[in-house]
C-alpha positions as CSV (number, residue, x, y, z in Angstrom):
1,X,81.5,18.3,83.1
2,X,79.5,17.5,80.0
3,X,79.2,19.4,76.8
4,X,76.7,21.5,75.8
5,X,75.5,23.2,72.5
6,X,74.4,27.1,73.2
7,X,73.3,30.3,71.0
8,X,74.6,33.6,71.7
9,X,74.0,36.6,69.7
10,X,77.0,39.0,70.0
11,X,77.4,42.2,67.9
12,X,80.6,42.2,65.5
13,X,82.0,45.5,63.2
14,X,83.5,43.9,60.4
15,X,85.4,45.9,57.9
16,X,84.8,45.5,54.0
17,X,88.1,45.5,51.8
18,X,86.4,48.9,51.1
19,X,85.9,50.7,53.9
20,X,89.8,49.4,54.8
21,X,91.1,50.9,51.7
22,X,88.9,54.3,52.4
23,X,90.4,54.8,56.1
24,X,93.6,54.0,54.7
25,X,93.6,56.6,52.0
26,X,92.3,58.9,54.6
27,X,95.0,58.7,57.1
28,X,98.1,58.8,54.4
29,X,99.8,62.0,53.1
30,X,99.8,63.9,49.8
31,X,102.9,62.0,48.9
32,X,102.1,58.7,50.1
33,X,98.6,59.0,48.2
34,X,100.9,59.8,45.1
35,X,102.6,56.7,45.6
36,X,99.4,54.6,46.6
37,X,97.9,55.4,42.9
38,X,101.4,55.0,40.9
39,X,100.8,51.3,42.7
40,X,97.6,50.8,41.3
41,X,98.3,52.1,38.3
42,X,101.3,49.7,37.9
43,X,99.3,46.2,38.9
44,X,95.3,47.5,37.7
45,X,95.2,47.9,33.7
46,X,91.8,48.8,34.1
47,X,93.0,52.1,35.8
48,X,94.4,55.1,34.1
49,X,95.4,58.7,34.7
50,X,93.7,61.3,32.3
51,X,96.1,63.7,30.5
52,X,96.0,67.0,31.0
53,X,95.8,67.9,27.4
54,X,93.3,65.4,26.6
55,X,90.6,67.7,28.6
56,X,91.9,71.1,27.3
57,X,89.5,71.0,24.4
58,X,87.1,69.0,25.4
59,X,85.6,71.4,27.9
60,X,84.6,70.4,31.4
61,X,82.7,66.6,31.6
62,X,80.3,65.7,34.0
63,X,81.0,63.6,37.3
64,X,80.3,60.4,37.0
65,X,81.7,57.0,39.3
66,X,84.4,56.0,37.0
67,X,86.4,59.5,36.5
68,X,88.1,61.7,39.2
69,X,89.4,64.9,39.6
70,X,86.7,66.9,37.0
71,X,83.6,67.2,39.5
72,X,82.8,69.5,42.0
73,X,82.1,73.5,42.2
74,X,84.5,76.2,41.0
75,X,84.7,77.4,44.4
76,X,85.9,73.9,45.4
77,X,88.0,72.3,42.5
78,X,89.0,74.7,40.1
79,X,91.9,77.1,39.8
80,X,91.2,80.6,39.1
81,X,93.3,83.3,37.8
82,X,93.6,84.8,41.1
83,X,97.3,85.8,42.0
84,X,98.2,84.0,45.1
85,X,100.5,85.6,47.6
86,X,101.3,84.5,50.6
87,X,104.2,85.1,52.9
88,X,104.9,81.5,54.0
89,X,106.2,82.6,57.6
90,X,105.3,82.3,60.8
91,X,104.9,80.2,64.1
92,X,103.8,77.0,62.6
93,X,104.9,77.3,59.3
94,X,105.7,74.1,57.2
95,X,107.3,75.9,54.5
96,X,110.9,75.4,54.0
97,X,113.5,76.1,51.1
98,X,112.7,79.5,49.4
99,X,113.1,77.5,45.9
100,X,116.0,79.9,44.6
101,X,118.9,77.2,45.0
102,X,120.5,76.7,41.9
103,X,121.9,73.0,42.7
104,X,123.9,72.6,39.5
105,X,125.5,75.6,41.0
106,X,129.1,73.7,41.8
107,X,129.3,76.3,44.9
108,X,126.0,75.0,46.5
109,X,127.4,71.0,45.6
110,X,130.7,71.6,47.5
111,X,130.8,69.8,50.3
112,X,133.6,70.6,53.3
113,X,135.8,67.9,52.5
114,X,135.8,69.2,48.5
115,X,136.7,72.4,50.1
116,X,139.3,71.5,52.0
117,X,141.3,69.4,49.6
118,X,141.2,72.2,46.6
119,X,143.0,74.4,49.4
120,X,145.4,70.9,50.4
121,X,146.5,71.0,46.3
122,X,147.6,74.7,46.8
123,X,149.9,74.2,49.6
124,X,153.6,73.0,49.2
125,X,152.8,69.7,51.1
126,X,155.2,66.7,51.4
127,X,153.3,63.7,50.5
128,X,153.0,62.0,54.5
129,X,151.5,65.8,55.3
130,X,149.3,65.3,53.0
131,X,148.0,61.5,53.6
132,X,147.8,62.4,57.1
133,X,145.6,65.6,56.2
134,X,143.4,63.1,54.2
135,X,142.8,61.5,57.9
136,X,142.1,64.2,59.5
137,X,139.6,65.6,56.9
138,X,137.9,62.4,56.6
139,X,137.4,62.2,60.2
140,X,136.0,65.6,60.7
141,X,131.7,66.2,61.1
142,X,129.8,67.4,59.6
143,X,130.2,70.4,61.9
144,X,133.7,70.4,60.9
145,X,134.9,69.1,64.4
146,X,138.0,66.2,64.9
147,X,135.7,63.9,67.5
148,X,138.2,61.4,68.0
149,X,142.2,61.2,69.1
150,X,145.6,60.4,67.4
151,X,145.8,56.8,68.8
152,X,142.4,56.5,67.1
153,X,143.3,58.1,63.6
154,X,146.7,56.4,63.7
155,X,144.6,53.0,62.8
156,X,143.2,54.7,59.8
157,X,146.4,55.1,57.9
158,X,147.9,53.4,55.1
159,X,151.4,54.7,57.2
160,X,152.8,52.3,59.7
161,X,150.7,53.3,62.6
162,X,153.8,53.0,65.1
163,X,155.9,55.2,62.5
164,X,153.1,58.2,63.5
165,X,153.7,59.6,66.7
166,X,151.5,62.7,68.5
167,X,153.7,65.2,66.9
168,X,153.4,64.9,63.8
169,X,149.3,64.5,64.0
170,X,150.0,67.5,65.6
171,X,151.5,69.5,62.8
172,X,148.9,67.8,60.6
173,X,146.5,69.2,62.8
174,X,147.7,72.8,62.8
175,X,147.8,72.7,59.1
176,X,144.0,71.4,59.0
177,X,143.6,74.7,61.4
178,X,145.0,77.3,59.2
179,X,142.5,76.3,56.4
180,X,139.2,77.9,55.7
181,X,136.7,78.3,57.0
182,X,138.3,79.5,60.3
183,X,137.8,76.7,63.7
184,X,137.5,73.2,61.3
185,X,139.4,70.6,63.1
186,X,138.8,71.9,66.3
187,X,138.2,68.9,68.6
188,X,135.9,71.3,71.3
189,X,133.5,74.7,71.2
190,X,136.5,76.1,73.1
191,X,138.8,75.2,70.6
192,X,136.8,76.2,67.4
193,X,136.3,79.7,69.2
194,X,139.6,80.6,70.2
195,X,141.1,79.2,66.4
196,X,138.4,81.9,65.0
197,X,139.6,85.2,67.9
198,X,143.1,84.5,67.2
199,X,142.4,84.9,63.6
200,X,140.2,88.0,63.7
201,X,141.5,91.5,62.1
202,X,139.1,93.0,64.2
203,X,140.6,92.2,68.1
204,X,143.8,93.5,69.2
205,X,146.1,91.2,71.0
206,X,145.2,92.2,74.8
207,X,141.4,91.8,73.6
208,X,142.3,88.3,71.6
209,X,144.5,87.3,75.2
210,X,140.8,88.1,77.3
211,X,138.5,86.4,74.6
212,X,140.8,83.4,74.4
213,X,140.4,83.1,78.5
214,X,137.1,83.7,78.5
215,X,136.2,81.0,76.5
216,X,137.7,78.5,78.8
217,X,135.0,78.7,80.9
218,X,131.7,78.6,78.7
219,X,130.1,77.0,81.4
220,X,129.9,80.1,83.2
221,X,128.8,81.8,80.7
222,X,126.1,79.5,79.8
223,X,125.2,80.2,83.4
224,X,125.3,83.7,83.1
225,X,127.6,84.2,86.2
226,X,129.0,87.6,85.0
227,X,130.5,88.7,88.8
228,X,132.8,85.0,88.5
229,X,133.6,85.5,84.7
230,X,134.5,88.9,85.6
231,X,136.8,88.2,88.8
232,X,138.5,85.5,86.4
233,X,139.0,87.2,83.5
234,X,140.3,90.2,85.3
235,X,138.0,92.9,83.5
236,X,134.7,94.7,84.1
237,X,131.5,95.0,82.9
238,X,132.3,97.2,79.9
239,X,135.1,94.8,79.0
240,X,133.2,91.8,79.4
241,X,130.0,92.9,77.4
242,X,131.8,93.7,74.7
243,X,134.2,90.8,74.5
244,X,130.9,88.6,75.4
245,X,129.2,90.4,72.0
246,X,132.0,89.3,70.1
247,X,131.7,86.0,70.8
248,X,128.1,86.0,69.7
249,X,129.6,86.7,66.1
250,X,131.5,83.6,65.7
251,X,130.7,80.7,64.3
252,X,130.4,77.7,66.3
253,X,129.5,75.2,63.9
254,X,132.1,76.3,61.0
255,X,131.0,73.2,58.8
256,X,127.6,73.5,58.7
257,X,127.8,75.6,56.3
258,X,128.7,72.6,53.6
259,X,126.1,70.4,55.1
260,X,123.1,69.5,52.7
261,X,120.1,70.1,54.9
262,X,117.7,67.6,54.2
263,X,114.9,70.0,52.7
264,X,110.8,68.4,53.1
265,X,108.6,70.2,50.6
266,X,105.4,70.4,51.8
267,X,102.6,70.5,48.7
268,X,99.3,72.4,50.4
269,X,96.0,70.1,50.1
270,X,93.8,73.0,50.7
271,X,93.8,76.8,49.7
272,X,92.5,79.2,51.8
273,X,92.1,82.9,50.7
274,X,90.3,85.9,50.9
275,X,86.6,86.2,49.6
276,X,84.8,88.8,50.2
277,X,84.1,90.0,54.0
278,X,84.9,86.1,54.9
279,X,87.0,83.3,53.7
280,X,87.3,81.2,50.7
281,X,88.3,77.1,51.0
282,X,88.9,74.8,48.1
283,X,91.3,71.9,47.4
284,X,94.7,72.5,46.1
285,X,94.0,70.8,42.1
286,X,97.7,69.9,42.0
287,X,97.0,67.3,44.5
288,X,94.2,65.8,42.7
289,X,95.0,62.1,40.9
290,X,92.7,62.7,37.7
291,X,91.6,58.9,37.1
292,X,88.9,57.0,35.0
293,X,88.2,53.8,33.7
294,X,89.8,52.7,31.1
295,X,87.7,52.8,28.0
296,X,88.9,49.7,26.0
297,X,88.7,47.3,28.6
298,X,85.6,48.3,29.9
299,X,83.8,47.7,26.8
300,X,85.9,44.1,26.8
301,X,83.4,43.4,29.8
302,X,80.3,45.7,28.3
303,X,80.4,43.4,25.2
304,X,80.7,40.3,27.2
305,X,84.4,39.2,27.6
306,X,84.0,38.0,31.2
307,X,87.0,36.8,34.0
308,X,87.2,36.6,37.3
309,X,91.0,38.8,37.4
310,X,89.2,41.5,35.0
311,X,86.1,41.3,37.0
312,X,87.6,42.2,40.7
313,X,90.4,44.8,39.3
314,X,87.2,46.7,37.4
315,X,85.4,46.6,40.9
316,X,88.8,47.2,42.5
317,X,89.3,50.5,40.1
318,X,85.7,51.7,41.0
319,X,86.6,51.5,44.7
320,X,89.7,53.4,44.3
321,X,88.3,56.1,42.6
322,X,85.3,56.8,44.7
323,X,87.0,56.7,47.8
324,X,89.6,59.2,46.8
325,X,86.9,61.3,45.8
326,X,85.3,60.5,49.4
327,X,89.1,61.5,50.7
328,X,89.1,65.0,49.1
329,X,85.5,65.6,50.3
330,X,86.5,64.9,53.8
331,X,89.2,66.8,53.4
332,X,87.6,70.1,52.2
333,X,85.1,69.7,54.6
334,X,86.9,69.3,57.3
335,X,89.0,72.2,56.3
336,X,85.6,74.2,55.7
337,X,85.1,73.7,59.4
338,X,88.2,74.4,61.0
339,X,88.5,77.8,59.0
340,X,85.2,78.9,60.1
341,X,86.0,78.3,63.7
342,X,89.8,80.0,63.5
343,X,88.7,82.7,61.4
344,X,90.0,84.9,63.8
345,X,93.6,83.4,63.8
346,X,93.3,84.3,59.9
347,X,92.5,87.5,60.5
348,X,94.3,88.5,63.9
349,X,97.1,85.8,63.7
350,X,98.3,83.2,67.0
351,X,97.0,85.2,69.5
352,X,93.8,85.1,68.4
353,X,93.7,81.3,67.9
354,X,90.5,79.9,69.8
355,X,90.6,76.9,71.5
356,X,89.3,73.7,69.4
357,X,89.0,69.8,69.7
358,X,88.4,67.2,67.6
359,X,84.9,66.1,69.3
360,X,83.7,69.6,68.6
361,X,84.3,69.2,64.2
362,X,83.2,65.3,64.4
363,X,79.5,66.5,66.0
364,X,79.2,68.9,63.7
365,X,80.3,66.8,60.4
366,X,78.3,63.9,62.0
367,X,82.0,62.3,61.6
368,X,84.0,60.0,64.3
369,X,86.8,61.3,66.2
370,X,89.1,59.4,64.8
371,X,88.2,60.1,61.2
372,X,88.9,63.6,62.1
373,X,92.0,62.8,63.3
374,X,93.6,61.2,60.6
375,X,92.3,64.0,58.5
376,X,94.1,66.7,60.3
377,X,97.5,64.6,60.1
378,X,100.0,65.3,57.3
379,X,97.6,67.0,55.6
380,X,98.5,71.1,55.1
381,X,96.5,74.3,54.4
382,X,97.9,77.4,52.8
383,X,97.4,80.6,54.1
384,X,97.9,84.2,54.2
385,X,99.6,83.4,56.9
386,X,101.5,80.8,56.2
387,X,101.9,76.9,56.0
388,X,100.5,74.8,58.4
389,X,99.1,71.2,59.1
390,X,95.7,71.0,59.8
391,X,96.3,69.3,63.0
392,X,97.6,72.7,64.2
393,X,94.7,74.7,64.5
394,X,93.5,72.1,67.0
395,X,94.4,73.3,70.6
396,X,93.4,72.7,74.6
397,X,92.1,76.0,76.5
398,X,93.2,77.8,79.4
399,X,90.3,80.4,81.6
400,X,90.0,83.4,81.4
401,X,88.8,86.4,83.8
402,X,85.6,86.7,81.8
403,X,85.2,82.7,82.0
404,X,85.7,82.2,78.7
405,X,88.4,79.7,77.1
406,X,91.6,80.5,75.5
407,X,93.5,78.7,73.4
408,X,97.0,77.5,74.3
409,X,98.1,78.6,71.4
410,X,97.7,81.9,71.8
411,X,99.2,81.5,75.2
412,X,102.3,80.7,73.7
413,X,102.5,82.9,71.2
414,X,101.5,85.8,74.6
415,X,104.6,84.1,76.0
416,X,106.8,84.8,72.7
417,X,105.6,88.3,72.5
418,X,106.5,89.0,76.3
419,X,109.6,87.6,76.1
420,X,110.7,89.3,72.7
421,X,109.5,92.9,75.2
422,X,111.3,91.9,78.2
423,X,114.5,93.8,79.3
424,X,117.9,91.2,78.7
425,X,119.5,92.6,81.7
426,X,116.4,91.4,83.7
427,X,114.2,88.7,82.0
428,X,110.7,88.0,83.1
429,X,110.9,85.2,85.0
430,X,108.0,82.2,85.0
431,X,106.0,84.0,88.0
432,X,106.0,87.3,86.2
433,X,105.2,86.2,82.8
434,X,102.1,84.4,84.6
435,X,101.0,87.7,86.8
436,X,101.1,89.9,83.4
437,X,99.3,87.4,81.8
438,X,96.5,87.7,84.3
439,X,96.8,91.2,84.0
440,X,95.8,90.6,80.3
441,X,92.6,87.9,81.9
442,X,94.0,84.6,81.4
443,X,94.2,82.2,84.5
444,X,97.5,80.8,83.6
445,X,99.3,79.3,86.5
446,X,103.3,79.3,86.9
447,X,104.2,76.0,85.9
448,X,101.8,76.2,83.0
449,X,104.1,79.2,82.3
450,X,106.9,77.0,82.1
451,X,105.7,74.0,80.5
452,X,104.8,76.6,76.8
453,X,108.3,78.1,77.9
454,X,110.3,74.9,77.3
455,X,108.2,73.9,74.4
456,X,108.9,76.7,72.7
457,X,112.5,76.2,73.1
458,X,112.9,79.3,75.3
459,X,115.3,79.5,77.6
460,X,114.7,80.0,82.0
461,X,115.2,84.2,83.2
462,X,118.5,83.2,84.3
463,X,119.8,81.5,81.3
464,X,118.5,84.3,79.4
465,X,119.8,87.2,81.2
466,X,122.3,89.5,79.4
467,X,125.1,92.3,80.2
């Protein structure tokens, strides 16, 4: 072995700090753009937002490298004084909250364990009744369920855990039971139904006696065996319908009801609406940063007050703003695309949904695949028909009879529509759903069926047969 000296040319990509900071703004959110910016805006002086009210008089100024969020067309950038309406709603639909909850409302604040103690102060309670209700309450989900035992809880109190034995948990516990709302404390479904029959005004005894047995066997019921539940509970099928549609009025998570869902607000980067015979796109303006240069430093460097730090965060600024603006312009074209290619689902809604691909928007916006995906991810267009993530409108394709391609989607949404139709006392089963859909030309085979079945959460024919 000896060493040798040898040239090889090789072809390398390598990645500008540019380009890095353009596919990372690409790929990130409305939010986590937001955040991006207050960054730069934090560390980079030579960075600044402009204020609204400094453009109101000044009429519209031309685009130039060192400003965002004043250039493009009407049609693209600017707000008009169109009413929007949309009814956000909808397979697919991002938006959630209607807006209309007062939270300095005390009522929507309360949470179950609030609830339950303003009821504890009303109650002529000896002091050990009530620390051992404190337990109990703390100790509760936030379903309102008791998950765990008296051996367990008896750890938990300031008491002497030895002084508290199961009966007086249990007296404890039937207090916690006779508070609102009707079935907190119960420690299983079972439980928290039969605490809610006993307490209805609307059974009779003999029907509270039959609800109360049958929902000791829920997992017949969940299985739909009627002619068992029947032979057990001793009734027939007019009973047992109608003591089955009672149960479907209860409540079987009674403290959900105090739970703060965690609400995601979903800001639309793109507006699509009605224009004419066809469709109108532009970006959402909200979502805009408006940035620029700022003007004192800049003429620090323009009149000859040089440094290496004011140097790279002025080159650092420029970069910032232009590929934002290259963001946005991705963005709305992208969006351009995809609503020329769906307008159908605009127009017709899911079932209607044609099958697209990324590959098929990259070859025609001469962009890479993966561009296009991070585009479509997290960012959301607003529609007449609702909310929804770009990425959405992006589907695989089943045949047809005419050997055209369908788009999954509006398989599934076929499937929804079927199933909403079907008779409860005998649900279309996989096989059936699969023959009318042929019926209707799509090649759809059974297990195709069943695979958008379970993604759409929708239960087997047997699970979802009824009385």
């Amino acid at each position: 072995m000896k060493a040798q000296l040898q040239l090889r040319q090789t072809a390398q990509l390598t990645l500008t700090p540019q380009l890095q900071q353009s596919i990372r703004l690409l790929q990130l959110s409305t939010l986590e753009l937001e955040q991006e910016v207050e960054t730069f805006l934090r560390t980079n002086p030579l960075i600044e937002r402009v204020d609204a009210s400094e453009d109101a008089g000044e009429g519209q100024p031309q685009a130039t490298p060192d400003r965002l969020g004043d250039h493009g067309t009407a049609d693209e950038f600017q707000v008009t004084t169109e009413a929007w309406s949309f009814e956000d709603a909808g397979p697919g639909s991002y938006a959630e909250g209607d807006g209309d909850e007062d939270l300095s409302d005390p009522k929507v604040m309360q949470t179950l364990r609030d609830h339950l103690f303003e009821q504890i102060r009303l109650l002529p309670l000896s002091e050990r009744d009530v620390q051992l209700l404190v337990v109990l309450i703390d100790n509760l989900d936030e379903d309102g369920y008791l998950r765990c035992g008296f051996t367990e809880l008896a750890t938990e109190t300031e008491l002497d855990a030895e002084s508290v034995d199961d009966i007086e948990w249990s007296v404890a516990l039937r207090l916690l039971h006779s508070l609102e709302p009707v079935g907190v404390g119960a420690r299983n479904l079972a439980e928290c139904l039969n605490l809610q029959i006993m307490a209805s005004e609307d059974l009779g005894r003999e029907d509270k006696k039959l609800a109360g047995r049958l929902v000791q066997h829920l997992d017949l019921l969940a299985q739909r065996d009627y002619a068992k539940l029947k032979k057990i509970v001793g009734v027939g099928e007019d009973v047992l319908r109608r003591l089955h549609k009672g149960l479907q009025h209860l409540d079987p998570r009674p403290g959900a009801a105090f739970a703060r869902a965690d609400i995601r607000y979903v800001v639309p980067d793109v507006l699509v609406h009605r224009k004419g015979l066809g469709w109108g796109v532009m970006l959402n303006p909200d979502v805009i940063p408006r940035l620029r240069i700022n003007g004192l430093y800049s003429r620090w460097l323009e009149n000859g007050v040089h440094g290496p730090t004011l140097s790279a965060q002025l080159q650092e600024a420029r970069w910032l703003i232009k590929n934002i603006e290259q963001r946005f312009d991705t963005i709305l074209r992208v969006s351009r695309a995809v609503v020329e290619r769906q307008r159908a689902f605009l127009e017709q809604g899911e079932t209607a949904m044609r099958p697209l691909v990324l590959r098929e928007i990259a070859d025609e916006l001469g962009l890479h695949e993966s561009t296009i995906s991070r585009v479509t991810t997290q960012k959301f267009l607003l529609t007449p028909r609702g909310l929804f993530e770009l990425k959405y409108f992006f589907s695989s394709h089943v045949g047809t009879d005419s050997g055209e391609a369908a788009s999954s989607t509006a398989i599934r949404a076929l499937i929804r529509q079927l199933v909403a139709q079907e008779d409860s006392r005998n649900p279309l089963s996989d096989q059936r759903m699969a023959d009318k859909l042929g019926e209707q030309g799509y090649k759809v085979a059974r297990r195709t069926v069943a695979k958008y079945r379970e993604a759409l959460n929708i239960h087997s024919a047997s699970m979802r047969k009824s009385l």
